[in-house]
C-alpha positions as CSV (number, residue, x, y, z in Angstrom):
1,X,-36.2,41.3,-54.0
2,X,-37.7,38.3,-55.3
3,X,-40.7,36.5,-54.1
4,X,-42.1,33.1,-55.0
5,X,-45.9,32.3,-54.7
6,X,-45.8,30.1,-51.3
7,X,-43.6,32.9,-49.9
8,X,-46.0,35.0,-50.3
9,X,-49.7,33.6,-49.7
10,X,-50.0,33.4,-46.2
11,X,-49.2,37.7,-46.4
12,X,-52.1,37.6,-49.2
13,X,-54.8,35.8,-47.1
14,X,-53.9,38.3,-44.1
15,X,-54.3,41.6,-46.7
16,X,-57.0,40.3,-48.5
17,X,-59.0,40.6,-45.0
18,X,-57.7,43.7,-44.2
19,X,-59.7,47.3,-44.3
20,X,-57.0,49.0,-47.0
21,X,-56.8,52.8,-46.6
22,X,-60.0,55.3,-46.4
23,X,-62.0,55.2,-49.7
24,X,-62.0,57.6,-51.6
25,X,-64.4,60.0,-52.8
26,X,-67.4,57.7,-54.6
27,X,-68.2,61.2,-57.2
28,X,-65.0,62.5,-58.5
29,X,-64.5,65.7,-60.9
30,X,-64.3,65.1,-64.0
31,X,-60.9,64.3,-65.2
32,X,-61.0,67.0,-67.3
33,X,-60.2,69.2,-64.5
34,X,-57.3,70.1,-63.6
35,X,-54.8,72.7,-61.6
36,X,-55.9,73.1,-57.6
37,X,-58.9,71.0,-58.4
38,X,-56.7,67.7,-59.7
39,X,-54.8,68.1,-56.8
40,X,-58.0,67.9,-54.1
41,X,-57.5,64.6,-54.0
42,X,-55.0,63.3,-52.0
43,X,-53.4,60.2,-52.5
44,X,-52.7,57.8,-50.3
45,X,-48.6,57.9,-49.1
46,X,-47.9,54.3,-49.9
47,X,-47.9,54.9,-53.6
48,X,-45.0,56.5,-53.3
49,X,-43.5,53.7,-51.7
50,X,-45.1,50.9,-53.4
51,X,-44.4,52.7,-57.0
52,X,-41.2,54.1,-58.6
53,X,-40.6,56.1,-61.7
54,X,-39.0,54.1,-64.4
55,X,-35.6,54.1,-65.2
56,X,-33.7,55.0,-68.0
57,X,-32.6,51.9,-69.1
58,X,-32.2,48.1,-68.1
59,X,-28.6,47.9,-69.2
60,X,-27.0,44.8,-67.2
61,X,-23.1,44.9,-66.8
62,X,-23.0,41.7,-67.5
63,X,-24.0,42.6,-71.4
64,X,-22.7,45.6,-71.1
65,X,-24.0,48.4,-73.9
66,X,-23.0,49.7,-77.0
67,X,-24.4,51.4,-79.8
68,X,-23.0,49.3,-82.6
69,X,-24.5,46.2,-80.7
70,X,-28.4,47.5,-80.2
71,X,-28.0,48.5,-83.5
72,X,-27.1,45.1,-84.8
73,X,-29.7,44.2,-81.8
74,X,-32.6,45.6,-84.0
75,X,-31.4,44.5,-87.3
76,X,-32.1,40.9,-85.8
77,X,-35.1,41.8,-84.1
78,X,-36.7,42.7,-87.6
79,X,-34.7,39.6,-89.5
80,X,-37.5,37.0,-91.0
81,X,-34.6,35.0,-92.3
82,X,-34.0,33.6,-88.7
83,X,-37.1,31.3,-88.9
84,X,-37.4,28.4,-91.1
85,X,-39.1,29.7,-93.5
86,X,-38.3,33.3,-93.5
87,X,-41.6,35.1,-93.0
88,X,-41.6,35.4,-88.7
89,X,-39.3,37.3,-86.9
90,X,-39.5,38.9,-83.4
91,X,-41.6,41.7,-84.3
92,X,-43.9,39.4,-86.1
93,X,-45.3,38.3,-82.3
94,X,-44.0,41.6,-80.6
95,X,-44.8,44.3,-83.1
96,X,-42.9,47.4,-81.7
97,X,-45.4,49.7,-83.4
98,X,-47.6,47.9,-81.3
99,X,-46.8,48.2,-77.7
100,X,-44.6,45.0,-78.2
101,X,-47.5,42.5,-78.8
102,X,-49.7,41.2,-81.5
103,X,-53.0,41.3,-80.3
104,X,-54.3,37.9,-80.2
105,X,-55.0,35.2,-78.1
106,X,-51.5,33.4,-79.0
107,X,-49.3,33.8,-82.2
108,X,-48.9,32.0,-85.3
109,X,-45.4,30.5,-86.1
110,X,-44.1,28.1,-88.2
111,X,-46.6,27.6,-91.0
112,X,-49.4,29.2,-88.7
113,X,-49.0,26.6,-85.7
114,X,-50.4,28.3,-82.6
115,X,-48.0,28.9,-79.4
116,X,-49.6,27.9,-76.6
117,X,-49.2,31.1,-74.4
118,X,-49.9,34.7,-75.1
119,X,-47.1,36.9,-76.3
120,X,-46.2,39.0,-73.9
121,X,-44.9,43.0,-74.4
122,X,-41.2,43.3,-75.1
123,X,-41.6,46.3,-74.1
124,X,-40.0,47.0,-70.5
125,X,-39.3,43.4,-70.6
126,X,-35.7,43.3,-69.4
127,X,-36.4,45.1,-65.9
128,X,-38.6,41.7,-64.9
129,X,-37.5,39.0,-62.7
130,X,-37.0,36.5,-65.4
131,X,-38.7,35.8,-68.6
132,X,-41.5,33.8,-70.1
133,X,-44.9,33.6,-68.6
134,X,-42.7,30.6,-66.7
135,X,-39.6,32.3,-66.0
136,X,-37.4,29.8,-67.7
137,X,-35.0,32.4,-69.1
138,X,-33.6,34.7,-66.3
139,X,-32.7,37.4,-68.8
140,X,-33.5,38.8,-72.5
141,X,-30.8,37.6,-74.0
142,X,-31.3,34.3,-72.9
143,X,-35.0,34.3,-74.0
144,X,-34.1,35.7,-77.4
145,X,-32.6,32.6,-78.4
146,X,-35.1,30.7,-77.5
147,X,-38.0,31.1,-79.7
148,X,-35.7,31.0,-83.5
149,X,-34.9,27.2,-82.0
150,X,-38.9,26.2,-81.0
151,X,-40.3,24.2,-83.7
152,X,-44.1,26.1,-83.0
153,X,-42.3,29.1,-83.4
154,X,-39.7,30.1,-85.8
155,X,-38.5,26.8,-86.1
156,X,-35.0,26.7,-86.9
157,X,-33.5,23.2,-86.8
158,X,-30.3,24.0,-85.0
159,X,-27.3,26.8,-83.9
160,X,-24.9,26.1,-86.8
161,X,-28.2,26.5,-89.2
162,X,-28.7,30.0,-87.8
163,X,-25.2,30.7,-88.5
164,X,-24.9,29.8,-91.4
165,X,-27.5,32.5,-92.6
166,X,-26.0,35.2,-90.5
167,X,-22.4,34.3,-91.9
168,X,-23.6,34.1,-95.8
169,X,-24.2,37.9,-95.7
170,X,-20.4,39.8,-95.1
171,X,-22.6,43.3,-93.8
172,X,-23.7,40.9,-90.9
173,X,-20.4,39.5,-90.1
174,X,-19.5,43.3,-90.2
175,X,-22.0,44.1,-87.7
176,X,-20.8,41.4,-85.4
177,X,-17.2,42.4,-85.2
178,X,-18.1,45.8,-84.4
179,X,-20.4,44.9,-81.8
180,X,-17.8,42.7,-80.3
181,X,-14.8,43.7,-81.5
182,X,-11.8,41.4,-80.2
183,X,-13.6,38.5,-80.9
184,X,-11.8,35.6,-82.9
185,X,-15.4,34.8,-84.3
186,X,-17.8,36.9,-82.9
187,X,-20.6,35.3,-85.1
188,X,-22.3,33.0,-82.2
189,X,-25.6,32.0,-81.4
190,X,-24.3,33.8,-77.1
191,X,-23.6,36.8,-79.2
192,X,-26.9,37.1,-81.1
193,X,-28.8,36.9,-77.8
194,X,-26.4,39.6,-76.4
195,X,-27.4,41.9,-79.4
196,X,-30.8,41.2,-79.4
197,X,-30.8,41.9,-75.4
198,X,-28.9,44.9,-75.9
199,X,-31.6,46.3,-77.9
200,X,-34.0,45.4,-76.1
201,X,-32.9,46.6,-72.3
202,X,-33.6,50.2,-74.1
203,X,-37.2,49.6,-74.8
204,X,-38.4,51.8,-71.5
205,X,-42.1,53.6,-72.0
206,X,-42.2,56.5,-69.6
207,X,-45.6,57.6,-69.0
208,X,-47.8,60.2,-66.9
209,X,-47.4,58.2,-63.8
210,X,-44.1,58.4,-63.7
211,X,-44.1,62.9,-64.1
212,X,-46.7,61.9,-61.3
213,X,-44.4,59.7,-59.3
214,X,-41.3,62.5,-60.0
215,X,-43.5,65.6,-58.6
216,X,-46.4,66.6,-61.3
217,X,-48.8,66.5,-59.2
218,X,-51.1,67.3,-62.1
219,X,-50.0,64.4,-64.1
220,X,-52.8,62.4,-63.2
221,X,-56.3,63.0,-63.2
222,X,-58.4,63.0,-60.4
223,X,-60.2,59.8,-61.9
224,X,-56.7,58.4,-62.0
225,X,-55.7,59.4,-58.3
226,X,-58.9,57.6,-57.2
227,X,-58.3,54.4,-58.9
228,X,-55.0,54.8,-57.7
229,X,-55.9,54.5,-54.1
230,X,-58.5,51.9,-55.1
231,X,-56.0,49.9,-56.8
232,X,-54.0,50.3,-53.4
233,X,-57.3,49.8,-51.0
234,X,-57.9,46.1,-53.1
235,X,-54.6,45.2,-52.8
236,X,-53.6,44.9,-56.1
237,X,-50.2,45.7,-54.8
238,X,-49.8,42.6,-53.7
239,X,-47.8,41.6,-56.9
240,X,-48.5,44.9,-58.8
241,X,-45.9,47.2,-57.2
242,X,-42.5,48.5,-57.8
243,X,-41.2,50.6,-61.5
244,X,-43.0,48.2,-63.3
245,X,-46.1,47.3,-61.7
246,X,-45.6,43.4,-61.3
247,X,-43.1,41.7,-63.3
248,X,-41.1,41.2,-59.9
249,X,-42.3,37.8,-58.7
250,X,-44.1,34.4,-59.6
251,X,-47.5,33.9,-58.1
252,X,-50.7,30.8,-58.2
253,X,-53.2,31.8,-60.3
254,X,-56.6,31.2,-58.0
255,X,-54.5,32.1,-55.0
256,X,-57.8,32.5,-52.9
257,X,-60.3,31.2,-55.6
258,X,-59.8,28.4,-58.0
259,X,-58.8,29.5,-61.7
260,X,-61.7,27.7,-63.7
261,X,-58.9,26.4,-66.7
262,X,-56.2,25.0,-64.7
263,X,-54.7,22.5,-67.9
264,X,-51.3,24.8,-68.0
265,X,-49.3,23.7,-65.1
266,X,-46.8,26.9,-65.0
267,X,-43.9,27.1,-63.5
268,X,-44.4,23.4,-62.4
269,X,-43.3,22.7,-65.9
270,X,-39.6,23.7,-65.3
271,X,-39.1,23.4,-61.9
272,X,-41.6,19.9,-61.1
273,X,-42.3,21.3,-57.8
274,X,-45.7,20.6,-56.5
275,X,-46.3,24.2,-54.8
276,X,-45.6,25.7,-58.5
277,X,-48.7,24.2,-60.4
278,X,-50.5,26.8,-61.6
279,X,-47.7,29.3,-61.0
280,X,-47.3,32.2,-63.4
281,X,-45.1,35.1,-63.5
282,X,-47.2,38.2,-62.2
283,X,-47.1,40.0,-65.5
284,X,-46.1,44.2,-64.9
285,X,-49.2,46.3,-65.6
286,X,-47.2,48.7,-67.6
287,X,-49.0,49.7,-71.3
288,X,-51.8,46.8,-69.8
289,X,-54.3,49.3,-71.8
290,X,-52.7,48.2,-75.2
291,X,-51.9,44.6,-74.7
292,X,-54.6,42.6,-74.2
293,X,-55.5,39.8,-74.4
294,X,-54.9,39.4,-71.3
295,X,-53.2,36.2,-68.9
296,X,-51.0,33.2,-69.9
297,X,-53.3,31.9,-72.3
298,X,-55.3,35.3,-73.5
299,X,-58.4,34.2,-72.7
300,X,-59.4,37.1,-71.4
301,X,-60.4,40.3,-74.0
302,X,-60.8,43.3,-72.3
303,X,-58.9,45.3,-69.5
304,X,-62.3,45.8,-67.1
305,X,-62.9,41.8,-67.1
306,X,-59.5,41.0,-66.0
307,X,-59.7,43.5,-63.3
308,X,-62.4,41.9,-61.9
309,X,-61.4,38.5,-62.3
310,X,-58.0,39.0,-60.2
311,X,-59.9,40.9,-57.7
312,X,-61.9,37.5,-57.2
313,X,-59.3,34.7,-57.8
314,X,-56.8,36.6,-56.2
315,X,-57.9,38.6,-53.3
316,X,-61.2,36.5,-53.2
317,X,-63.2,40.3,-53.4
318,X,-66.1,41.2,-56.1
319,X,-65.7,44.8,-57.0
320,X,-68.4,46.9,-57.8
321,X,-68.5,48.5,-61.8
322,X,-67.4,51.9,-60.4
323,X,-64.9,50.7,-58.6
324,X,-63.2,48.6,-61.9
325,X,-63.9,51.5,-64.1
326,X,-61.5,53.7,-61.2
327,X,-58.8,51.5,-61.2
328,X,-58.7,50.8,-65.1
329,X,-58.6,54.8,-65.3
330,X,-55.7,54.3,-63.5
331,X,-54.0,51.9,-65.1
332,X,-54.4,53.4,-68.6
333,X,-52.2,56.1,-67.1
334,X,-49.4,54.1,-67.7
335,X,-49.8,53.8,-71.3
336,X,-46.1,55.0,-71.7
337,X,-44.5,56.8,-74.6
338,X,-42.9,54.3,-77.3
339,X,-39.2,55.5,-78.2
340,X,-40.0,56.4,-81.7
341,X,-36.6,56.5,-82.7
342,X,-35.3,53.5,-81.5
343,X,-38.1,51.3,-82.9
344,X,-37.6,52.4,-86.8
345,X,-37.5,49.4,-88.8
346,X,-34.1,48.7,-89.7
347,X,-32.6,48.0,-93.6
348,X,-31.3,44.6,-93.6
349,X,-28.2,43.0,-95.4
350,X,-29.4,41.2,-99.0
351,X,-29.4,37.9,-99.4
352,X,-26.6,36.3,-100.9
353,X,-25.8,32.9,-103.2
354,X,-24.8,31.1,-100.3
355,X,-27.6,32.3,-97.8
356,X,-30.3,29.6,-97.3
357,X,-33.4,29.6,-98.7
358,X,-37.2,29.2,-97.5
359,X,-37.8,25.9,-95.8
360,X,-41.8,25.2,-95.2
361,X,-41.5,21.7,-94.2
């Protein structure tokens, strides 16, 4: 189900004054314990309804899989020679040794230009609502077209120009008539984003929490069931839920207190509706250990401040130390498992006399 910020604020002021569940134990074992004593401490019965395991896959039958296409998927996903100048690619910003993100505030482009939002993980990507930190794109494929064409970004001047690379090599135009065989001329700029997504809906980072979720009761440590049940108790819920912990709806940042930089209007910026100034998509917590920095425009450096500054802005509560160090020990036990396999970087076609070369103008 999908929810939209005004939808939901007038259930956030009623939570954010409610009691929460019983909390729990303020010493807890050491999380190196485990067996009878890891499972002590019970945890509360609405994570089980709030949470689910991930799946599999985000395979959409609308781009419906194959291998030959998430294979060609990945070969475009590593390919430099679809920006302008042929040193950025996807992985450049969304490094997929790197728990689908670079690390810093925003990302360099185009001869080092500066995006003006934070990169976001690829990783368990295609199971959100929509993408972009404004949800203009409702699916991967449709946001993997978009940053090759954004002049910040890889800076391609046009469709027919990114074509005209991938037709110049014959092992590409190989690779597209077998990932969509049939085709008259499967070589489009649909078709690339339809690779791309393909590769892309099978980047899925299983972690502890979900053995936890599926019946290991011993997945978790006892630190980690205690900051679940804080994270519950706070109401972090709220927009953190579901298989991937947020990623399910759009929500005001400063809800219940005022964000202090409010310059990026959001969502307002594609929809020019008042109520969506200041309107972000609630980012999924999933691998949130490894990808700071953290918010829209990663100004925020480490896990334990961000914590706290939701709590406020959001919920309008100041959490103790103890209780932020609980529910970041919980959190980092969704630091998932990166498919190894499916991540290896790729050879790519050589150039060719007719491919284009470097532009950095």
């Amino acid at each position: 189900m999908r929810f939209t910020a005004i939808s939901l604020i007038s259930l956030l002021i009623v939570a954010c004054t409610n009691t929460g569940p019983a909390t729990p134990p303020s010493s807890t074992p050491a999380p190196t314990q485990t067996g009878a004593t890891q499972q002590a401490l019970e945890v509360n019965k609405a994570a089980y309804d709030m949470f689910k395991p991930l799946p599999a896959n985000f395979d959409a039958s609308g781009n419906p899989w194959s291998e030959p296409k998430a294979e060609l998927g990945r070969m475009l996903y590593f390919e430099k020679r679809l920006s302008k100048n042929q040193d950025v690619s996807c992985n450049s910003c969304h490094g997929l040794t790197n728990f689908g993100v670079d690390n810093k505030k925003t990302s360099p482009g185009h001869n080092g230009r500066l995006g003006a939002r934070n990169s976001p993980s690829v990783f368990n990507a295609a199971g959100h609502v929509a993408q972009f930190w404004d949800g203009r794109a409702p699916t991967v494929e449709e946001q993997a077209k978009g940053p090759i064409l954004n002049p910040v970004e890889m800076a391609m001047p046009s469709e027919a120009a990114v074509l005209a690379v991938l037709k110049s090599m014959p092992e590409y135009v190989k690779a597209f008539e077998a990932a969509f065989p049939g085709e008259k001329d499967p070589v489009t700029y649909d078709n690339l984003g339809k690779a791309i997504g393909a590769f892309e809906r099978r980047l899925v980072t299983p972690s502890r929490f979900d053995k936890f979720l599926a019946g290991d009761k011993n997945a978790l440590t006892v630190e980690e069931k205690a900051g679940l049940n804080k994270f519950i108790e706070v109401n972090c819920t709220m927009c953190h839920s579901g298989a991937l912990a947020g990623g399910g709806m759009f929500m005001k940042l400063g809800l219940m207190v005022p964000w202090p930089d409010n310059k990026d209007l959001g969502r307002y910026e594609i929809t020019k509706n008042e109520a969506d100034k200041g309107v972000f998509k609630a980012p999924s917590l999933r691998n949130v250990e490894k990808t700071g920095p953290y918010f829209h425009d990663g100004s925020v450096q480490t896990l334990e401040d961000a914590i706290r500054l939701m709590a406020k802005h959001q919920l309008n509560k100041d959490l103790k130390p103890d209780e932020i160090a609980s529910i970041a020990a919980f959190l980092k036990s969704m630091t998932g498992e990166i498919p190894a396999a499916l991540i290896r970087e790729p050879v790519l076609p050589a150039s060719t006399d007719k491919t284009p070369k470097p532009d950095p103008g």
